[in-house]
C-alpha positions in Angstrom: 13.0 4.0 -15.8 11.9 6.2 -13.0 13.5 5.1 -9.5 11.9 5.5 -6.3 12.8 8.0 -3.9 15.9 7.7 -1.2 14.4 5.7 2.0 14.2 8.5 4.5 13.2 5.6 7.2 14.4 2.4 8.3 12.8 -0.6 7.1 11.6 -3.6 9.5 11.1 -6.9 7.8 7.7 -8.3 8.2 5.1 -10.8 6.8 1.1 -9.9 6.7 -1.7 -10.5 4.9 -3.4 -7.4 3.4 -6.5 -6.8 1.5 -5.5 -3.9 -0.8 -8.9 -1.7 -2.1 -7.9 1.0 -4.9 -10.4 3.9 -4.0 -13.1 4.8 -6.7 -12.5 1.5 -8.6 -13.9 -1.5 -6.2 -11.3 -3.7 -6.8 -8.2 -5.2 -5.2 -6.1 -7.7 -4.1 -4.2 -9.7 -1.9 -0.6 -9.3 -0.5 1.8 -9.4 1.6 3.6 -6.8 3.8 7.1 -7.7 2.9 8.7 -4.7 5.0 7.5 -1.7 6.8 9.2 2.0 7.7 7.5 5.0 10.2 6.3 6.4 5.8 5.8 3.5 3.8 6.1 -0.3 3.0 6.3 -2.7 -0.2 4.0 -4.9 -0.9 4.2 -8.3 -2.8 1.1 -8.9 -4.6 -0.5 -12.5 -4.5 -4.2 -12.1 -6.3 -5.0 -9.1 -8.1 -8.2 -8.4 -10.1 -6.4 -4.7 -11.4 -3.0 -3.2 -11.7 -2.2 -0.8 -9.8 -0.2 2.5 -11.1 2.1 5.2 -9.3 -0.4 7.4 -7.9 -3.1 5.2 -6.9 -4.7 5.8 -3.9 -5.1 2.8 -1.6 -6.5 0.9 1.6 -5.1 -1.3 3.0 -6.6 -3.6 5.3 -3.8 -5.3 7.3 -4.5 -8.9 8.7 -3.1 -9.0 12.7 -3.1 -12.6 12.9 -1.3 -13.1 16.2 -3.9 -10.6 18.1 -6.8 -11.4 15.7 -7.2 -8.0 14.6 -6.2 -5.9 11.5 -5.8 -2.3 11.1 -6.9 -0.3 8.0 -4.1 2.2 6.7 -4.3 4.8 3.9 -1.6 4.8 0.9 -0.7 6.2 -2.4 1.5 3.8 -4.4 5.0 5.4 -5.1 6.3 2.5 -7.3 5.0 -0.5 -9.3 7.2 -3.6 -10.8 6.0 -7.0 -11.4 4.3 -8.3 -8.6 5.5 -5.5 -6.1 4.5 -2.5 -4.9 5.9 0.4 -2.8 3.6 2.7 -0.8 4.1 5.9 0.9 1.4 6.2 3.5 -1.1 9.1 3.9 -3.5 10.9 6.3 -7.3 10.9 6.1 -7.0 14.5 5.2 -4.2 14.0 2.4 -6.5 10.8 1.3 -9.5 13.3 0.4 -6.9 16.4 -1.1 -5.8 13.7 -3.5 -9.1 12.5 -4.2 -10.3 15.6 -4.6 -7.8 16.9 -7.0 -7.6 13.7 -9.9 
């Protein structure tokens, strides 16, 4: 089993909805934002219509209830386990290198 890397950030404990689009397929998900850090988060899912695999590139669409907003972040998963991701998030520019080179 492979382990995720050492947390190089602290985590902050959070609950959110999120829409979760795998680029180049067209489908998703639903989840929840279980905790956050300044480079990634984990993600429970709660619907999914694929799986999702380390190195999948992702948006994520996060739901900002208490303002009535949401805010679309960029992400590669890092890990996958039953019903949980992790994410490391990415630039628009690292988005289309990854893209690029698949």
């Amino acid at each position: 089993m492979e382990y995720p890397q050492p947390r190089i950030s602290k985590r902050y404990r959070t609950y959110a909805k999120v829409r979760c689009q795998k680029y180049g397929s067209g489908t998703g998900a639903l989840m929840i934002l279980k905790n956050v850090s300044k480079s990634g988060a984990r993600l429970n899912l709660i619907t999914a219509a694929s799986e999702f695999l380390k190195g999948d590139i992702l948006r994520l669409i996060v739901e900002l209830d208490a303002v009535n907003s949401s805010r679309v972040i960029n992400a590669e998963v890092i890990w996958s386990r039953e019903g949980a991701l992790g994410v490391s998030f990415l630039t628009p520019e690292k988005v289309v290198s990854k893209l690029l080179n698949q």
